[in-house]
VOKOL-489129 format. One record per residue (C-alpha): y negated, x negated, z; chain; residue in three letters; residue number from 1. Coordinates in Angstrom, 2 decimals. Example, Ala and Ser with C-alpha at 12.3 -4.5 7.8 and 13.67 -1.06 7.14 Angstrom:
REM VOKOL-489129
<node><py>4.50</py><px>-12.30</px><pz>7.80</pz><cadena>A</cadena><residuo>ALA</residuo><num>1</num></node>
<node><py>1.06</py><px>-13.67</px><pz>7.14</pz><cadena>A</cadena><residuo>SER</residuo><num>2</num></node>
***
This chain:
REM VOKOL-489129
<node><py>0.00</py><px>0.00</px><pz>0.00</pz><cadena>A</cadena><residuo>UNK</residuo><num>1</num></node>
<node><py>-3.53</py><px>-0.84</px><pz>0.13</pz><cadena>A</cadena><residuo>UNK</residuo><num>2</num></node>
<node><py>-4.17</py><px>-1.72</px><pz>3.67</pz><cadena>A</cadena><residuo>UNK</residuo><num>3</num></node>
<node><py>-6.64</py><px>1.00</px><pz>3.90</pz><cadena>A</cadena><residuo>UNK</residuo><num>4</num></node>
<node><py>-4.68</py><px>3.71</px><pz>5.09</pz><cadena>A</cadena><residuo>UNK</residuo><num>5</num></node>
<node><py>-4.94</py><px>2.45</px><pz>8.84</pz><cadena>A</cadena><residuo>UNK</residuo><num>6</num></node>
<node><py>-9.26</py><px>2.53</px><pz>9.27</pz><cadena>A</cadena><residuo>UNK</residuo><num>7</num></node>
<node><py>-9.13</py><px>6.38</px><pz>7.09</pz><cadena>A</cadena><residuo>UNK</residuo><num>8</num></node>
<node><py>-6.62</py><px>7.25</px><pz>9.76</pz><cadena>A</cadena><residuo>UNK</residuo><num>9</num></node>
<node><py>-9.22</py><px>5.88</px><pz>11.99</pz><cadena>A</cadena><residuo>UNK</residuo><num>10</num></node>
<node><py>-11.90</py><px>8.01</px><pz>10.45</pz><cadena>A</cadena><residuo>UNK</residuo><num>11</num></node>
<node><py>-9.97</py><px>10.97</px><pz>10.32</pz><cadena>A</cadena><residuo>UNK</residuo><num>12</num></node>
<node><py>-9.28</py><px>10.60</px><pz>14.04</pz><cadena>A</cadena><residuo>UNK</residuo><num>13</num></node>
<node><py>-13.05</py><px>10.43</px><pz>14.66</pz><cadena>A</cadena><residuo>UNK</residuo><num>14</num></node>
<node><py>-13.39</py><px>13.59</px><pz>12.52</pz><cadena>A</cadena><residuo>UNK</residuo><num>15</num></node>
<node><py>-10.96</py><px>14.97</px><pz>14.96</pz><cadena>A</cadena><residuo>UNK</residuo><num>16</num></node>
<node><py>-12.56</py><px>14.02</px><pz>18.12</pz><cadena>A</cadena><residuo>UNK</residuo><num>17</num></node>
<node><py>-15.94</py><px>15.91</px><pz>16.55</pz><cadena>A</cadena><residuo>UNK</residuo><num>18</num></node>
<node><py>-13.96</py><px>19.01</px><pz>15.76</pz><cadena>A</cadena><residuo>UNK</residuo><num>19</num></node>
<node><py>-12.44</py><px>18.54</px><pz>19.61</pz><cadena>A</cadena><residuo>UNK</residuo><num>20</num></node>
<node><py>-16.27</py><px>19.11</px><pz>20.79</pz><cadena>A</cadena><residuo>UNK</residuo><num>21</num></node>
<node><py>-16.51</py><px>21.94</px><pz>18.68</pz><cadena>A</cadena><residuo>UNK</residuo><num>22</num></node>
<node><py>-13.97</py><px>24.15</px><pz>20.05</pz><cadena>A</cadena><residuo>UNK</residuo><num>23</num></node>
<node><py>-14.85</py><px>23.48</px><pz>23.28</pz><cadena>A</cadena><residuo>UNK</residuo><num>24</num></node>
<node><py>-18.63</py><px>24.37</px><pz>22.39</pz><cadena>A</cadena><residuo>UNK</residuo><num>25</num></node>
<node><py>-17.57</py><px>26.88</px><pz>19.85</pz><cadena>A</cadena><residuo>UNK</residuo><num>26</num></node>
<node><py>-20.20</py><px>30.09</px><pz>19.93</pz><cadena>A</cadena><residuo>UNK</residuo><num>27</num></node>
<node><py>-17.35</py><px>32.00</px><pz>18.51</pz><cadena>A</cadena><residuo>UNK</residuo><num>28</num></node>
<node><py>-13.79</py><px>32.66</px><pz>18.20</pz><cadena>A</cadena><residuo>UNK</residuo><num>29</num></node>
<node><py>-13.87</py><px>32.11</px><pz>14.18</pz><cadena>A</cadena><residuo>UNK</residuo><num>30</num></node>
<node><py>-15.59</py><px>28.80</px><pz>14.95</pz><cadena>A</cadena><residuo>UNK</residuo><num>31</num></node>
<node><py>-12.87</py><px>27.87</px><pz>17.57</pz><cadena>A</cadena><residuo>UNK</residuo><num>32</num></node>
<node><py>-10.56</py><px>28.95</px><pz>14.66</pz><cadena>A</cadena><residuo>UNK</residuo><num>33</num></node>
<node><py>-11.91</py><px>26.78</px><pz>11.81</pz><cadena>A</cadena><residuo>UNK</residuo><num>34</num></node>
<node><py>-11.94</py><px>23.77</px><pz>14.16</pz><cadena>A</cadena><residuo>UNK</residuo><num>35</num></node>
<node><py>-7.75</py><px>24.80</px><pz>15.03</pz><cadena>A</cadena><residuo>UNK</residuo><num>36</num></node>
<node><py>-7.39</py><px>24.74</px><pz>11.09</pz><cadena>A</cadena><residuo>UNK</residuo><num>37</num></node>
<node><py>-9.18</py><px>21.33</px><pz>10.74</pz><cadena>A</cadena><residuo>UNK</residuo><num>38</num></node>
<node><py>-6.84</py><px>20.25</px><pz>13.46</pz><cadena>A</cadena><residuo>UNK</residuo><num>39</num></node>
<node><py>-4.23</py><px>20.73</px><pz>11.71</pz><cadena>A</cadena><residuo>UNK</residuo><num>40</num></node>
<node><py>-5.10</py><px>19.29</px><pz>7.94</pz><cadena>A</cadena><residuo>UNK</residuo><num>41</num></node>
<node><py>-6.81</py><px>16.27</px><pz>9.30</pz><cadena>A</cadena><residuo>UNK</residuo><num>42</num></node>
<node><py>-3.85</py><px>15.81</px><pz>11.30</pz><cadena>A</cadena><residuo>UNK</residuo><num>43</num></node>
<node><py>-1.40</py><px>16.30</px><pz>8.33</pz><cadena>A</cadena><residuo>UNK</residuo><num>44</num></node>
<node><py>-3.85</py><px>14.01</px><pz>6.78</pz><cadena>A</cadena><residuo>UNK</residuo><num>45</num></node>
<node><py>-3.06</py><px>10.73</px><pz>9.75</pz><cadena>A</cadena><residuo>UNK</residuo><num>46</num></node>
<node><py>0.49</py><px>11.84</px><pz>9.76</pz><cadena>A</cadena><residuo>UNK</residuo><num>47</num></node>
<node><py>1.12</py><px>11.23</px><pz>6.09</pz><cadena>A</cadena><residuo>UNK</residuo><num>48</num></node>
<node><py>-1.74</py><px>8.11</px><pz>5.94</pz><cadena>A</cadena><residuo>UNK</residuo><num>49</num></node>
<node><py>0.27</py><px>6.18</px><pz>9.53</pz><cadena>A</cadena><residuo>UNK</residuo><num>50</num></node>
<node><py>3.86</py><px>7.35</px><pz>7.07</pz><cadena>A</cadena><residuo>UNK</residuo><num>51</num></node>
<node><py>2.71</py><px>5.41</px><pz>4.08</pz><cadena>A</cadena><residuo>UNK</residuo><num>52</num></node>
<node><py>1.18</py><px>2.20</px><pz>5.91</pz><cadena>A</cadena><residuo>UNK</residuo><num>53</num></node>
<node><py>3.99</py><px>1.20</px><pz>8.60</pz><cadena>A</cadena><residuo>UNK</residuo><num>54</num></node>
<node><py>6.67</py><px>-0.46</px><pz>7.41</pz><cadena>A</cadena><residuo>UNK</residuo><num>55</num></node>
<node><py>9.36</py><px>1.93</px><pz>8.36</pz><cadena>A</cadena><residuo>UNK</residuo><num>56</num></node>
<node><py>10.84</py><px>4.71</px><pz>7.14</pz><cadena>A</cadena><residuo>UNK</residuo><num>57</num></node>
<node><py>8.62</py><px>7.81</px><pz>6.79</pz><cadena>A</cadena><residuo>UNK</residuo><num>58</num></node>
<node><py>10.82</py><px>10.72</px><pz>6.56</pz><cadena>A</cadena><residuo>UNK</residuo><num>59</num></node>
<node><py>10.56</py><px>11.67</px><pz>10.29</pz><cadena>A</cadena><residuo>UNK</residuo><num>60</num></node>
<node><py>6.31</py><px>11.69</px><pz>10.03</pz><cadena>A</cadena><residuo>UNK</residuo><num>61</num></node>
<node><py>6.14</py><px>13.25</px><pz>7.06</pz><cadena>A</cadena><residuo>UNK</residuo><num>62</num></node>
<node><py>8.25</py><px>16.28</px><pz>8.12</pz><cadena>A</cadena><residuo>UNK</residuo><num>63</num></node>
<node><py>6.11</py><px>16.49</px><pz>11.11</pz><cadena>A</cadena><residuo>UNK</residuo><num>64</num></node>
<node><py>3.28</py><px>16.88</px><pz>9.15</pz><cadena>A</cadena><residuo>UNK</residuo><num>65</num></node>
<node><py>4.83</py><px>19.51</px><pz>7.24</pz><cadena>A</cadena><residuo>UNK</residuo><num>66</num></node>
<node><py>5.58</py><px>21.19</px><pz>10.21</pz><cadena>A</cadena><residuo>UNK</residuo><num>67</num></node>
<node><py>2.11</py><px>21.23</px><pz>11.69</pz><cadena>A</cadena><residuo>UNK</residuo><num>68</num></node>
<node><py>1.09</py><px>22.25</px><pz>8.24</pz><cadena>A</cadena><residuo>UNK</residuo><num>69</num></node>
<node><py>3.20</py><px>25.20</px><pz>8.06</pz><cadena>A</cadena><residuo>UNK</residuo><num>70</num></node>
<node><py>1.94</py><px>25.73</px><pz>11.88</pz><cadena>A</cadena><residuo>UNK</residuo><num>71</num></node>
<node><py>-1.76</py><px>26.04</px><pz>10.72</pz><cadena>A</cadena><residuo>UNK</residuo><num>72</num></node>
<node><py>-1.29</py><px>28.11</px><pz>7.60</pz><cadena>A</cadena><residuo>UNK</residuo><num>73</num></node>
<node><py>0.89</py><px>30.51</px><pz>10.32</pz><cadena>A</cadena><residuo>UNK</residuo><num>74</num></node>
<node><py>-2.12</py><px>30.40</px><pz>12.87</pz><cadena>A</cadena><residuo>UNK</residuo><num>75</num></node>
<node><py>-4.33</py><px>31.28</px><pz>10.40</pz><cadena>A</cadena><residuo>UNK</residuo><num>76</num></node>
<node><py>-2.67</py><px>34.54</px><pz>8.78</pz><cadena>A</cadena><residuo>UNK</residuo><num>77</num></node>
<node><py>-1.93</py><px>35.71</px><pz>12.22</pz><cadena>A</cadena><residuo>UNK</residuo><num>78</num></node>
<node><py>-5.78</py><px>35.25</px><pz>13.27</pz><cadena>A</cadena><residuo>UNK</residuo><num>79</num></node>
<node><py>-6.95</py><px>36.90</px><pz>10.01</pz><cadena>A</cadena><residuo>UNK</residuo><num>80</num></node>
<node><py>-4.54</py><px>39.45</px><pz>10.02</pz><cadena>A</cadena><residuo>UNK</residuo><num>81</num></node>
<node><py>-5.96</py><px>40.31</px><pz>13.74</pz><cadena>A</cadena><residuo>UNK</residuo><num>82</num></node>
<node><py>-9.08</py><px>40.01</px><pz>13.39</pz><cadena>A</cadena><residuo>UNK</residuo><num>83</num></node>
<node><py>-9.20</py><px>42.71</px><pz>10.48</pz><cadena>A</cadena><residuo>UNK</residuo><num>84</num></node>
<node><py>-7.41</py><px>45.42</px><pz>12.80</pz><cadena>A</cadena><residuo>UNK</residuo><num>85</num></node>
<node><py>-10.49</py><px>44.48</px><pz>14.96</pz><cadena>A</cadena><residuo>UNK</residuo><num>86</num></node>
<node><py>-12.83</py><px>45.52</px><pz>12.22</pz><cadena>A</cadena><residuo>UNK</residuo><num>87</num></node>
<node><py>-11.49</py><px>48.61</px><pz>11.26</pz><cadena>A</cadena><residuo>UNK</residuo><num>88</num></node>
<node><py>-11.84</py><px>52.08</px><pz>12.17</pz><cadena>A</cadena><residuo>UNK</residuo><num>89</num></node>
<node><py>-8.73</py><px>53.15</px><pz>14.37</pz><cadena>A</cadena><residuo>UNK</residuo><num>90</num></node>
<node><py>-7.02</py><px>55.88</px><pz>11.91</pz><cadena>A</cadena><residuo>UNK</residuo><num>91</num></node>
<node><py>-6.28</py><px>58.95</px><pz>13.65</pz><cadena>A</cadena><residuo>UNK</residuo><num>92</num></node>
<node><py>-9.61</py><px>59.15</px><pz>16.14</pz><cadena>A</cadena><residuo>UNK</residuo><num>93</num></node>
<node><py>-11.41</py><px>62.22</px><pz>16.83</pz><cadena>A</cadena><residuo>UNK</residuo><num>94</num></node>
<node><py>-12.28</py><px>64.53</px><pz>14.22</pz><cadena>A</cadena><residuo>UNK</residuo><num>95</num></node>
***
């Protein structure tokens, strides 16, 4: 490899650190939500970057970052899903 993949794994990790502080100071549970979601790509995104520069073998990273993928595409269908039976009328209310 190129030797870079260790300082964008390094950046990426700073870029999670900011997105840490977000959540916690998050006005908003969509907020806290988009930070969750960059969670989990920037942290697909060090998984498969730490794979490719050690030396070893990188099947066992690289299905953890499928996993966690998987995990943050899941999180966010069940979010959306709830947050638009929060926006809609209840059917069957008082006529």
């Amino acid at each position: 490899m190129t030797g870079l993949e260790l300082p964008i794994a390094l950046f990426l990790l700073a870029n999670l650190a900011a997105s840490l502080w977000r959540v916690l100071r998050g006005p908003g549970d969509a907020n806290r939500l988009l930070a969750a979601l960059l969670f989990g790509s920037t942290g697909v995104g060090v998984l498969v970057l730490l794979a490719f520069a050690g030396e070893r073998a990188v099947t066992p990273l690289l299905d953890v970052a499928l996993t966690l993928a998987l995990l943050a595409a899941i999180t966010a269908i069940a979010f959306a899903q709830r947050a638009w039976r929060r926006a809609t009328p209840a059917e069957g209310g008082d006529d």
